[in-house]
DOKOLNU-173047 format. One line per 2 residues: their letters; for each residue x, y, z of N, C-alpha, C. Coordinates in steps of 0.2 Angstrom, whole numbers, always signed. Example, Ala and Ser with C-alpha at 12.3 -4.5 7.8 and 13.67 -1.06 7.14 Angstrom:
REM DOKOLNU-173047
as	+66,-28,+39,+62,-22,+39,+66,-16,+39 | +64,-11,+35,+68,-5,+36,+64,+0,+39
***
This chain:
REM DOKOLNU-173047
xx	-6,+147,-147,-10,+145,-141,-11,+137,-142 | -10,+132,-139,-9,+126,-139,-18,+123,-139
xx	-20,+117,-139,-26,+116,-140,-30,+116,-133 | -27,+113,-130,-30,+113,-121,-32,+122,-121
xx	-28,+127,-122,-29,+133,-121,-34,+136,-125 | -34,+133,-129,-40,+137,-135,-46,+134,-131
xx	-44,+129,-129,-52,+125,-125,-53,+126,-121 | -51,+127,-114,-51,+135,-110,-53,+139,-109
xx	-51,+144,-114,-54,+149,-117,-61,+149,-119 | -62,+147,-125,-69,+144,-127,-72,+141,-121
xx	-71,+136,-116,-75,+135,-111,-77,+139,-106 | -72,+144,-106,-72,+150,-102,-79,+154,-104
xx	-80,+156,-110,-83,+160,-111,-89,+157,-113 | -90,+152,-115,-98,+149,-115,-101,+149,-106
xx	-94,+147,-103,-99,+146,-97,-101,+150,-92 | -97,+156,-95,-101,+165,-93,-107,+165,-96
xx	-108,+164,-102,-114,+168,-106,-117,+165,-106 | -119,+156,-103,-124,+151,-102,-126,+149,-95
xx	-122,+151,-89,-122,+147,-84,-128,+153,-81 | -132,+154,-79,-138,+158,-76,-132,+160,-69
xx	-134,+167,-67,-132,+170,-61,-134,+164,-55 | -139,+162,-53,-143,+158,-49,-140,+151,-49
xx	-136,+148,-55,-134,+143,-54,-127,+146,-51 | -123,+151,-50,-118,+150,-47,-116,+153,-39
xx	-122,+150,-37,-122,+149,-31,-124,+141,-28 | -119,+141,-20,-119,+134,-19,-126,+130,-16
xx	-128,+124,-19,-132,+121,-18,-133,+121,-8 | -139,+124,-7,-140,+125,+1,-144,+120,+4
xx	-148,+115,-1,-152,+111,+3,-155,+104,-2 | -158,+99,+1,-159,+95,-4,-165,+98,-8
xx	-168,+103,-9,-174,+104,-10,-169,+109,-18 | -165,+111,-15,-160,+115,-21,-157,+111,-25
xx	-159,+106,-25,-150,+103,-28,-156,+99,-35 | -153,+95,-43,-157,+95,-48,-156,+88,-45
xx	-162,+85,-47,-160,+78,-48,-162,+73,-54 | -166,+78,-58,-168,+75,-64,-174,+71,-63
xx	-177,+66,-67,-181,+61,-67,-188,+63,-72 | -192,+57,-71,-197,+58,-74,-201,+63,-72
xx	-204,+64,-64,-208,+68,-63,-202,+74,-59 | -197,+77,-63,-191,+80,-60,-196,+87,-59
xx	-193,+90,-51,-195,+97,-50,-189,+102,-48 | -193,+107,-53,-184,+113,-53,-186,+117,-48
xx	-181,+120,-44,-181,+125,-39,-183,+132,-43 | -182,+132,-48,-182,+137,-54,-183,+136,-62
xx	-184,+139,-66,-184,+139,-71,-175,+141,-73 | -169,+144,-70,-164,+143,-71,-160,+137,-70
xx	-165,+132,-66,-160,+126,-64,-161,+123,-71 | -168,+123,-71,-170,+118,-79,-166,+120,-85
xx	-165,+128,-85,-161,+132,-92,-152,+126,-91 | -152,+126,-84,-143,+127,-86,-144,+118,-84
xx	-148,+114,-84,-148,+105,-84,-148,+105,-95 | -153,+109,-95,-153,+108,-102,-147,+111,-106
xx	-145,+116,-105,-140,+118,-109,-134,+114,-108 | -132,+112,-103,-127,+107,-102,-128,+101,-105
xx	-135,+97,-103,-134,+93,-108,-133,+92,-113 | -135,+98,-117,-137,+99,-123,-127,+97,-126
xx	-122,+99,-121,-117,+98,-125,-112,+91,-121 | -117,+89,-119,-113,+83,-113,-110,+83,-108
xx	-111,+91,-106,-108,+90,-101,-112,+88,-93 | -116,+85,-93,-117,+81,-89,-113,+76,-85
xx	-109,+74,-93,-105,+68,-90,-100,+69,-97 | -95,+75,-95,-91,+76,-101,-85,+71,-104
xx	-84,+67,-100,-79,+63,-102,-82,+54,-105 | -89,+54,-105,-93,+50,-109,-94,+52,-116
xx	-91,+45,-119,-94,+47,-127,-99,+50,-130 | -97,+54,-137,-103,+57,-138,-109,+51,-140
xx	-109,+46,-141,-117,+41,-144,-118,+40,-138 | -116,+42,-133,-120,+38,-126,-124,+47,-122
xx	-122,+53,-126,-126,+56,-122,-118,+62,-118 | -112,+59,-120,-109,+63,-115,-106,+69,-120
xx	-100,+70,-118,-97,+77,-120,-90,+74,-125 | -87,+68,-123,-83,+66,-129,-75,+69,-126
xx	-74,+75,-121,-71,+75,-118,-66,+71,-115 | -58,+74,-118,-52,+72,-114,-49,+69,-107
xx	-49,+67,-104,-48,+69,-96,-42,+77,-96 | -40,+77,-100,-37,+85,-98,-41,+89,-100
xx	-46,+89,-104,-51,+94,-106,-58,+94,-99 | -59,+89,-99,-65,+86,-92,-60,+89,-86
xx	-55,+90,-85,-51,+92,-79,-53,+101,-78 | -50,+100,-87,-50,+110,-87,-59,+114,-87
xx	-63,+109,-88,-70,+110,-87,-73,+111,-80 | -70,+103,-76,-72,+106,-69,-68,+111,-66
xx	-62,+115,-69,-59,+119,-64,-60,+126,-66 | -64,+126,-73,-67,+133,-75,-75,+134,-70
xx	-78,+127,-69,-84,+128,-67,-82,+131,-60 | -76,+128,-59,-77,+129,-50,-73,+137,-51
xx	-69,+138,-54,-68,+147,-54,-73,+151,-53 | -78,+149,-59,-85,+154,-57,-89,+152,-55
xx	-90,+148,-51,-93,+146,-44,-101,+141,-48 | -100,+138,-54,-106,+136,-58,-106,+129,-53
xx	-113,+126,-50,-115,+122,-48,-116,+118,-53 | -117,+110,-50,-117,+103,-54,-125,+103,-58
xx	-125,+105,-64,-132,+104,-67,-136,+97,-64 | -135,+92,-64,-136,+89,-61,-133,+81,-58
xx	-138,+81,-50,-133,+76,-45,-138,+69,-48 | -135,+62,-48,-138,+58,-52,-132,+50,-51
xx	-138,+46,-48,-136,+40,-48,-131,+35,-52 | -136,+38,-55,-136,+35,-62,-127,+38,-68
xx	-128,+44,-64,-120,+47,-67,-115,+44,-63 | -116,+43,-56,-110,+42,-52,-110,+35,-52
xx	-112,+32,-53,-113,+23,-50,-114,+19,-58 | -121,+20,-59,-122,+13,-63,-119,+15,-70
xx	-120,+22,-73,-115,+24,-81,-110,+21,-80 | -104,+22,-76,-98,+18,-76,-98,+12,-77
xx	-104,+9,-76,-105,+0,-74,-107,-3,-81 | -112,+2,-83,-113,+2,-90,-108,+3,-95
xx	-105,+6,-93,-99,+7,-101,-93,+2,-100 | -93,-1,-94,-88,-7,-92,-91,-13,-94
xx	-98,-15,-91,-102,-21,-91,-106,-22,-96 | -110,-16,-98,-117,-16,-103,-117,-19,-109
xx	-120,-20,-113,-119,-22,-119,-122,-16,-124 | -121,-17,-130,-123,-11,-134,-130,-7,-132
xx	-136,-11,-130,-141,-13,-132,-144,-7,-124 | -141,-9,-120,-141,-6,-114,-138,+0,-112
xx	-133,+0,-116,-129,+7,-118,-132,+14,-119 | -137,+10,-126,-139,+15,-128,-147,+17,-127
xx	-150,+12,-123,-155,+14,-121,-156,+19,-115 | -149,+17,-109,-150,+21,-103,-146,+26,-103
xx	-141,+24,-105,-135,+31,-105,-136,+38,-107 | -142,+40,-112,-142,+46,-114,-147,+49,-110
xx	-151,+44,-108,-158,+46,-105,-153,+48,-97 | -148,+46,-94,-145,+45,-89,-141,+53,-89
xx	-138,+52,-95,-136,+61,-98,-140,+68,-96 | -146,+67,-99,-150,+70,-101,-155,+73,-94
xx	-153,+68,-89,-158,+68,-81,-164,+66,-84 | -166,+62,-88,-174,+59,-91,-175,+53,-83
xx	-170,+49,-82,-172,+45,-78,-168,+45,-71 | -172,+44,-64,-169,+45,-59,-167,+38,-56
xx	-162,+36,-54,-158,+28,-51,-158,+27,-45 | -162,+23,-43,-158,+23,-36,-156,+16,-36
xx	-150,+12,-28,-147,+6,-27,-150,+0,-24 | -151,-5,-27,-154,-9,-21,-147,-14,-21
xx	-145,-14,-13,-140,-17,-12,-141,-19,-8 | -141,-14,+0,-141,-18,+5,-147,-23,+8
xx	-148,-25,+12,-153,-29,+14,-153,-30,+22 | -158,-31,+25,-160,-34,+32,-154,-39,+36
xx	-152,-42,+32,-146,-45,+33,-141,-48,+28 | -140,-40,+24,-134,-43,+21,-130,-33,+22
xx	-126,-30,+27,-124,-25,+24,-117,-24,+22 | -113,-25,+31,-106,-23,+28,-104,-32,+24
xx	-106,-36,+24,-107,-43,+22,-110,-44,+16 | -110,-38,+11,-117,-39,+5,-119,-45,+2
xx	-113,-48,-1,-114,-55,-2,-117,-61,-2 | -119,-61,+6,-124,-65,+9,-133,-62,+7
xx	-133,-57,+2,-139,-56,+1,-145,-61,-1 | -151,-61,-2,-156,-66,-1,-159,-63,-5
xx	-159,-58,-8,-167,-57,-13,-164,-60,-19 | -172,-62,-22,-169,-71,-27,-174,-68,-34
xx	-170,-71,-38,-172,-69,-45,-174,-75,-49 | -178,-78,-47,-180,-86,-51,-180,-85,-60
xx	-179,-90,-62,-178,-90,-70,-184,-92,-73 | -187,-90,-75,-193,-91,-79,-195,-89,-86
xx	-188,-91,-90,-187,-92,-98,-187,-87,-101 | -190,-81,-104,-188,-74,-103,-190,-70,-98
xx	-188,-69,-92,-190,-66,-88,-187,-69,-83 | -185,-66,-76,-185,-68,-70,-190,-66,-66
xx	-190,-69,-60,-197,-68,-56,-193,-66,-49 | -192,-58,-45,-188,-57,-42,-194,-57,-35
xx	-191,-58,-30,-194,-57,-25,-189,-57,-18 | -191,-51,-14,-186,-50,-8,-187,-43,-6
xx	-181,-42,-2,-181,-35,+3,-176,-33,+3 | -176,-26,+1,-169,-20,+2,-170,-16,+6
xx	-163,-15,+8,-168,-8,+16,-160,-1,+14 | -161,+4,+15,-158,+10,+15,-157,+11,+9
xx	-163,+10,+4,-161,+12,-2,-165,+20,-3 | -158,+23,-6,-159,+29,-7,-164,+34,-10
xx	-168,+37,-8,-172,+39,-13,-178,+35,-18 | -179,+28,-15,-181,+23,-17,-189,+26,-20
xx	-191,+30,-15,-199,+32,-16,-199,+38,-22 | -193,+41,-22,-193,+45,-28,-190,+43,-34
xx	-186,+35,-36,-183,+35,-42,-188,+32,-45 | -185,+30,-52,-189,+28,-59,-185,+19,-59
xx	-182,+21,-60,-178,+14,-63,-174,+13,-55 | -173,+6,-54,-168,+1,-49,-161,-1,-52
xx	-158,-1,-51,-149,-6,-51,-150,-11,-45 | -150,-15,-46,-151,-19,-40,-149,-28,-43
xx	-144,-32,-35,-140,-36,-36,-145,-43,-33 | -149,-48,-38,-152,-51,-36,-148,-58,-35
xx	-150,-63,-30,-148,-71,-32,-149,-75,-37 | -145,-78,-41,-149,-81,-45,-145,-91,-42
xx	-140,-89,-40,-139,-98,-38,-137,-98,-32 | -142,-99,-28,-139,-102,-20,-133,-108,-18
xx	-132,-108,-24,-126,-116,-22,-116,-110,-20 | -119,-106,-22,-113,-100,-24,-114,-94,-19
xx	-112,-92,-17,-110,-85,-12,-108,-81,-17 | -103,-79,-18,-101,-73,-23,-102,-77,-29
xx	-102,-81,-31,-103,-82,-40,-110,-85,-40 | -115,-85,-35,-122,-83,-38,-128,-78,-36
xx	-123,-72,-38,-128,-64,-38,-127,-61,-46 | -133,-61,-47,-135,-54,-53,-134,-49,-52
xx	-133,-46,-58,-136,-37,-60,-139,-37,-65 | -145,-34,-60,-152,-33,-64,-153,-24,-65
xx	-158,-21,-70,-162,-16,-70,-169,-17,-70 | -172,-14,-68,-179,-15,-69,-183,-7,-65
xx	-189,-6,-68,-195,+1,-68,-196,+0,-60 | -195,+6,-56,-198,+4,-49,-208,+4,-52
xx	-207,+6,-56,-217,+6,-58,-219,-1,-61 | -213,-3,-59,-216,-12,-61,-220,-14,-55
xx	-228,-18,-57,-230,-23,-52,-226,-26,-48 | -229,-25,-40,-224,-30,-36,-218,-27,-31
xx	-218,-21,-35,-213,-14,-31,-215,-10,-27 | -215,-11,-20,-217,-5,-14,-212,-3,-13
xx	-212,+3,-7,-207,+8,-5,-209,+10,+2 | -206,+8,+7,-208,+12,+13,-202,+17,+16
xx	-201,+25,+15,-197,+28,+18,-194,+27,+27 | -189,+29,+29,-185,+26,+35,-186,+34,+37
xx	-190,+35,+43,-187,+42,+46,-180,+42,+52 | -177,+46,+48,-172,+46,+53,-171,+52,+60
xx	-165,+52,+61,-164,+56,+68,-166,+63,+65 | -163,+65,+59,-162,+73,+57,-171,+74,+54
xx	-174,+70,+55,-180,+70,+54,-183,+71,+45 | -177,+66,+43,-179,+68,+33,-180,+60,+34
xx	-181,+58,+27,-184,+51,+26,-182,+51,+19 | -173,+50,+18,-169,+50,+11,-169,+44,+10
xx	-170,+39,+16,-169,+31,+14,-175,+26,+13 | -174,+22,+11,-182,+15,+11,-181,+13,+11
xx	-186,+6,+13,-186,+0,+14,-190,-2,+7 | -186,-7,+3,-189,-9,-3,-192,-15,-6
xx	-197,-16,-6,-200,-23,-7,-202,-26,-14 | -199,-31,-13,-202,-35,-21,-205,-41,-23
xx	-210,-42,-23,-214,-45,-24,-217,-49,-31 | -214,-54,-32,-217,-56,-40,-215,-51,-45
xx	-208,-47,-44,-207,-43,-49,-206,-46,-55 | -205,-44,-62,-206,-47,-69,-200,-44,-71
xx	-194,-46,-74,-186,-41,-75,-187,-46,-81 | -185,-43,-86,-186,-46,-93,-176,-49,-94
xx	-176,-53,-96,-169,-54,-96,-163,-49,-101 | -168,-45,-105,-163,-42,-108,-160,-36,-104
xx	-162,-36,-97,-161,-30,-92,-156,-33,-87 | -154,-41,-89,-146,-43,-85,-142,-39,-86
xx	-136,-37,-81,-130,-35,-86,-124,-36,-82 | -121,-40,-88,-115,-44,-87,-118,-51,-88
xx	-114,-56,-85,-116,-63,-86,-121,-64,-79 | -124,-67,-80,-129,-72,-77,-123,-75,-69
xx	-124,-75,-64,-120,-76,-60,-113,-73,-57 | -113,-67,-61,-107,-67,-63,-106,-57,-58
xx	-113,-56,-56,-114,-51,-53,-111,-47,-52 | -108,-50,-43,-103,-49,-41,-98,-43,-43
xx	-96,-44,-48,-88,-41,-53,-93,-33,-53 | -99,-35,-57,-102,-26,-57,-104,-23,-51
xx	-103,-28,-46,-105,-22,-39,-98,-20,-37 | -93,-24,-35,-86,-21,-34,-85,-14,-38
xx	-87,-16,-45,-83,-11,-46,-87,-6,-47 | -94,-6,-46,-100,+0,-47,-97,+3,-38
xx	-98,+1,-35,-92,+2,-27,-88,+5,-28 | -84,+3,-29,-77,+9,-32,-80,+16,-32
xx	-84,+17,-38,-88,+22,-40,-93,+24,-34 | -94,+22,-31,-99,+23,-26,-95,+30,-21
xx	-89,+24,-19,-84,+28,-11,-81,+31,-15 | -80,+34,-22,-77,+39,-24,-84,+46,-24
xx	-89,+42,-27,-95,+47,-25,-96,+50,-16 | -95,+45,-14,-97,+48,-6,-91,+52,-4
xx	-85,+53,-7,-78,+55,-3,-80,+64,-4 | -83,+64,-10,-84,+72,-13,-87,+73,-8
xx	-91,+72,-5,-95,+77,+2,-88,+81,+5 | -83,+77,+4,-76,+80,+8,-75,+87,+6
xx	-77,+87,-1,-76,+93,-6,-80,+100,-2 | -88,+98,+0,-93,+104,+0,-89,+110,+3
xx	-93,+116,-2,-92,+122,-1,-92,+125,+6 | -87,+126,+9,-88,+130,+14,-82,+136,+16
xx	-80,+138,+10,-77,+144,+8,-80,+150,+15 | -84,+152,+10,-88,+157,+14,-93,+155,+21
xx	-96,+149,+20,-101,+149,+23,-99,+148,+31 | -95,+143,+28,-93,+143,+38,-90,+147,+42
xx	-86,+152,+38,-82,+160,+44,-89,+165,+43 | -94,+166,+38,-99,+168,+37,-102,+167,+43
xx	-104,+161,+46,-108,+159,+52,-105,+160,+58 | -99,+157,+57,-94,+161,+64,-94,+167,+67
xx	-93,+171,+61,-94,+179,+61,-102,+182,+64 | -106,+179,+63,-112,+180,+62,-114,+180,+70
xx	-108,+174,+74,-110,+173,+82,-106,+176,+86 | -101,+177,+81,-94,+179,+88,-92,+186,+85
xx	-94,+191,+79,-89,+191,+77,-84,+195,+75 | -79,+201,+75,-73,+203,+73,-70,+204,+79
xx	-63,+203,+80,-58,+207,+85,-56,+212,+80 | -51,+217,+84,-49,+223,+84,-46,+223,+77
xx	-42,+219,+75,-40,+217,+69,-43,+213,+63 | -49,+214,+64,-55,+211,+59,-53,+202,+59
xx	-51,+199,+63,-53,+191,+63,-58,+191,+68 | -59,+186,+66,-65,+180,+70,-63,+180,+78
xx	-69,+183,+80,-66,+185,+90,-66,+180,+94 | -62,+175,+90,-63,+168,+97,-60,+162,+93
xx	-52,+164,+97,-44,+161,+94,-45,+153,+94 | -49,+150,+98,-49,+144,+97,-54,+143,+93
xx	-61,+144,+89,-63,+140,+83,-60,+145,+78 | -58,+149,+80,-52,+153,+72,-47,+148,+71
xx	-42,+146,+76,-38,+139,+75,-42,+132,+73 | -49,+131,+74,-52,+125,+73,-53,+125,+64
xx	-57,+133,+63,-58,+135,+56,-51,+133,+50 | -45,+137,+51,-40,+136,+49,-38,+130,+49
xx	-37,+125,+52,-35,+118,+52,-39,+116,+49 | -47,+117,+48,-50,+110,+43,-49,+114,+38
xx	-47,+121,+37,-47,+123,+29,-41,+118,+28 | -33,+121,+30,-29,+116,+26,-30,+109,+25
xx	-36,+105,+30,-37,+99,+29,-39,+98,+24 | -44,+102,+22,-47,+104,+15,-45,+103,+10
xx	-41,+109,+6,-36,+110,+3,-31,+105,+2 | -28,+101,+7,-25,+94,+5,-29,+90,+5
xx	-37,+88,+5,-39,+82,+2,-42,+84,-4 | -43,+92,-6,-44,+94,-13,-39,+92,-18
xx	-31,+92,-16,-27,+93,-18,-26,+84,-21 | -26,+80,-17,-26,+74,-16,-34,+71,-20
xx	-38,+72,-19,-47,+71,-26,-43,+72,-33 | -40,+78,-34,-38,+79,-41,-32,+74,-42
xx	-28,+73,-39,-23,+67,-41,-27,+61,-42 | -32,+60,-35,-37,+53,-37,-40,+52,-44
xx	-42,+57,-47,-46,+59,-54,-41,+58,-60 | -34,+61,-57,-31,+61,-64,-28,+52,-64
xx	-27,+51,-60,-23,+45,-59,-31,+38,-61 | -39,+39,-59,-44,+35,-60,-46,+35,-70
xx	-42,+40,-71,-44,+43,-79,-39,+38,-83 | -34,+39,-79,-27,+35,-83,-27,+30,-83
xx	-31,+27,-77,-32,+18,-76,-24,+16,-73 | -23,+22,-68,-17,+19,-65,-19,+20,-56
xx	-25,+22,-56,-27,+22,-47,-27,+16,-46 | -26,+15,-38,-24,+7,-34,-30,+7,-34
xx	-33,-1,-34,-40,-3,-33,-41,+0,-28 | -37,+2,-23,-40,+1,-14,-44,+9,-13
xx	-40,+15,-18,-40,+21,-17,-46,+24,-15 | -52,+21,-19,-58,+22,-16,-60,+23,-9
xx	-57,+17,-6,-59,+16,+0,-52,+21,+5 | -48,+22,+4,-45,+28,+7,-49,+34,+6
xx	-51,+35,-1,-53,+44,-2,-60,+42,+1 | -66,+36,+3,-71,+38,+4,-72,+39,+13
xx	-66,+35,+15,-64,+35,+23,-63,+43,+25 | -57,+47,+21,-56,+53,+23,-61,+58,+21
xx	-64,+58,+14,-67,+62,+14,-76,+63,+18 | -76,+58,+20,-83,+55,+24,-82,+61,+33
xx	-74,+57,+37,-74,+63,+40,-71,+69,+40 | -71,+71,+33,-68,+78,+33,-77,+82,+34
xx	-82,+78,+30,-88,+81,+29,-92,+80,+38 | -90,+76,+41,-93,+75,+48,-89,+80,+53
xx	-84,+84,+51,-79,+86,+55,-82,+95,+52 | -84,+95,+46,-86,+102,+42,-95,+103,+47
xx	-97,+99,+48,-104,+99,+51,-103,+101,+59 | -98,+98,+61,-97,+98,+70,-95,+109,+70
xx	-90,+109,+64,-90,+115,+65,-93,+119,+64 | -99,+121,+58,-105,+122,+57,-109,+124,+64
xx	-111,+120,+67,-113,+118,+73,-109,+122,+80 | -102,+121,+79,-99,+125,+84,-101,+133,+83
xx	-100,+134,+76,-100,+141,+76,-106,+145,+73 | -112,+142,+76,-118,+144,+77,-120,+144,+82
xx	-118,+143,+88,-118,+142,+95,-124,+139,+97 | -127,+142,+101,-136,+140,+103,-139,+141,+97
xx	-138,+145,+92,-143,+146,+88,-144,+142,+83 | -138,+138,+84,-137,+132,+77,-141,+126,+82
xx	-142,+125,+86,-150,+118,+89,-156,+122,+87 | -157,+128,+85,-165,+128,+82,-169,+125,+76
xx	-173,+119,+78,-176,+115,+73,-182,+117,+66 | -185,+121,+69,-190,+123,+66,-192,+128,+63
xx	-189,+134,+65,-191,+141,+66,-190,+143,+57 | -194,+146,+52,-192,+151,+45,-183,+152,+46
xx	-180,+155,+49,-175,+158,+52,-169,+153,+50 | -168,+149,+53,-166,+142,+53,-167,+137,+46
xx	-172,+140,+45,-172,+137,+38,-175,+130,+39 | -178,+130,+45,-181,+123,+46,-176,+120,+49
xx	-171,+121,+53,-167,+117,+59,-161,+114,+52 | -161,+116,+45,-156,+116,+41,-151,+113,+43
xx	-146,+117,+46,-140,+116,+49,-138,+108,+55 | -145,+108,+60,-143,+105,+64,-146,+96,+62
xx	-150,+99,+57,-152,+91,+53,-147,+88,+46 | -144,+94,+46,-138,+92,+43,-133,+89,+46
xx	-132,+90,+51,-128,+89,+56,-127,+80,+59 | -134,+80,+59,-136,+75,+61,-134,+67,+56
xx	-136,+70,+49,-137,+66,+44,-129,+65,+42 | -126,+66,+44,-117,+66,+44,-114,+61,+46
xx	-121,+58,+52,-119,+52,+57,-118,+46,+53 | -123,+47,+47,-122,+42,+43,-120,+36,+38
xx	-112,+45,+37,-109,+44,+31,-103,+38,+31 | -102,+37,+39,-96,+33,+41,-97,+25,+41
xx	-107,+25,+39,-109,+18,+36,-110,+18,+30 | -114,+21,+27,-116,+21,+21,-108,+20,+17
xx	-112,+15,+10,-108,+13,+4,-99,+11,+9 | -101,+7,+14,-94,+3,+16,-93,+6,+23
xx	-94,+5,+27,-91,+7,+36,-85,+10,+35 | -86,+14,+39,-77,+18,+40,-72,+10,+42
xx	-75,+7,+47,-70,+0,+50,-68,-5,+42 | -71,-5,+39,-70,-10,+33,-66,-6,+27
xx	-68,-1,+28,-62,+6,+23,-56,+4,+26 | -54,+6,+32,-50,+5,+35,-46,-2,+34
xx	-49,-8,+36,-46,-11,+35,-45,-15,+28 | -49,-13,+21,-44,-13,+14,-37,-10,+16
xx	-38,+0,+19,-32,+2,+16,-27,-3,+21 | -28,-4,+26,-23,-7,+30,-20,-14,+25
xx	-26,-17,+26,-23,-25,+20,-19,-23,+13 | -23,-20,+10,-20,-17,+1,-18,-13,+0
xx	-17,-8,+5,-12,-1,+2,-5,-2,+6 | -8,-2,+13,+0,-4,+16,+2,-12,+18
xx	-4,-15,+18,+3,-22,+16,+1,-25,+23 | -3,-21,+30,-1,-25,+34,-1,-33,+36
xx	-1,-35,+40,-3,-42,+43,-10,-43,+44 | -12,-47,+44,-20,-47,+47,-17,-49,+53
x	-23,-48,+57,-23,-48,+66,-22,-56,+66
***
């Protein structure tokens, strides 16, 4: 038996006897899903068993070294692990900014010093992250940002305004891109980290249409960022927000991925459901269900090439923004259907039944995805410019 197989194997079976029954079902709502943090709250004491037990072997973030908190895993090993998890249907011990975004920023930009103080804690879910990026008037144009970081010998003194930051009222720690030389557009922005329970830091949430309140409006006032919390060079910013971006649209494309194996001919079935021949009694969304599966299924199939080919360091820069484009509406096209094939019953907002209008405040929240982390129009037109080569207009 060759060594991938033997580890296989062995992964097979630890992640029978460790992964809890209740973790192998798909996360339903934001209120189900882990996020870690300081004041982190489990939906169970099984979600806390299997955040701990994973971390405990790094698989949080398998393919990070082990002094940083990860698993030390191969990319052919971290492959064969997400595909054991997803045979037994084992959910992401946990979902984390900090995993998807600024770790990789860290292992590429960081300095030892920074490494090893946020990485494991970052491993571990000890701290929750959220983005300060965009601003009032800086979105699909970041660059032009205006929150300023004055140099005051050890320390800067940051002052300014972020607005659609994530989860801003619930995280610990900020990633966030401040000014430090207005003589320069892109060669003068920083990357800073700094405690949102620093002096100086408020949060006002954004309610939206779907009626949740995941975004806010972020204020900084005479904030205090010690300079050993720069990372990267001093004006030099820029470089880690591209490329913490990259990881961003590759993070937003997985929505492509969500589970809807069962759940959406479940729901179909639930309004319309069997003909004579046990399918789904109503040939046009049985035709609609079938095409978004094989849609599916080829963007799954095409995510796992993304992965093997972003492992190898041989993906095109631009790939992010093709996989965040399609997978953005593969997941706004997965909601419409949802929607379809709940009929009237899928507009109930409030009711226990509905689950608190679940589905249609889901639905709603989809409208999002085609702005957030880069506009569909600006996805589009990288792939146009650097993947195909076009002309500009």
């Amino acid at each position: 038996m060759s060594d991938l197989e033997t580890f296989r194997v062995e992964t097979r079976a630890w992640l029978e006897e460790n992964c809890p029954p209740a973790m192998r079902q798909p996360v339903r709502s934001e209120d189900d899903a882990c996020w870690g943090g300081r004041n982190a709250k489990f939906s169970s004491p099984d979600q806390k068993l299997w955040l701990d037990r994973m971390a405990a072997r790094g698989w949080t973030v398998p393919d990070w070294p082990k002094e940083y908190g990860g698993g030390g895993l191969s990319p052919a090993e971290a492959k064969i692990l997400r595909g054991e998890m997803a045979r037994l249907g084992c959910r992401s011990p946990l979902q984390s900014f900090g995993i998807w975004m600024l770790g990789p920023a860290l292992l590429k930009y960081g300095n030892e010093a920074q490494k090893q103080e946020h990485l494991p804690k970052i491993a571990r879910g000890e701290i929750r992250w959220c983005q300060g990026y965009s601003e009032p008037n800086a979105g699909s144009d970041l660059a032009s940002l205006a929150t300023s970081a004055e140099d005051m010998g050890d320390h800067f003194l940051v002052n300014g305004q972020k607005i659609w930051t994530s989860y801003a009222d619930k995280a610990d720690w900020i990633f966030c891109l401040v000014r430090t030389d207005r003589s320069s557009k892109h060669n003068g922005i920083s990357f800073v980290l700094f405690d949102m329970a620093s002096p100086g830091v408020s949060t006002k949430p954004i309610l939206l249409i779907s009626g949740y309140s995941p975004f806010c409006e972020t204020f900084f006032d005479n904030v205090k960022v010690l300079k050993e919390n720069l990372v990267g060079e001093l004006n030099k910013g820029w470089d880690v927000a591209k490329y913490l971006l990259g990881h961003e649209r590759e993070m937003i494309s997985g929505m492509g991925l969500g589970d809807t194996a069962k759940f959406l001919p479940e729901t179909a079935l639930k309004t319309v459901g069997r003909d004579e021949q046990g399918r789904l009694d109503e040939p046009v969304l049985r035709g609609r269900i079938a095409l978004f599966e094989v849609r599916a299924a080829a963007f799954k199939a095409m995510a796992e090439r993304f992965m093997d080919e972003l492992k190898a360091g041989k993906a095109h820069p631009a790939q992010p923004s093709m996989m965040k484009y399609y997978g953005t509406e593969l997941n706004k096209a997965r909601h419409e259907l949802i929607m379809a094939a709940g009929g009237s019953d899928a507009l109930e907002w409030e009711s226990e039944a509905s689950k608190g209008g679940a589905a249609p405040r889901a639905w709603l929240r989809t409208k999002a995805n085609s702005i957030e982390g880069g506009t569909s129009e600006v996805q589009l037109n990288i792939v146009a410019k650097r993947i195909l080569d076009l002309p500009s207009a």
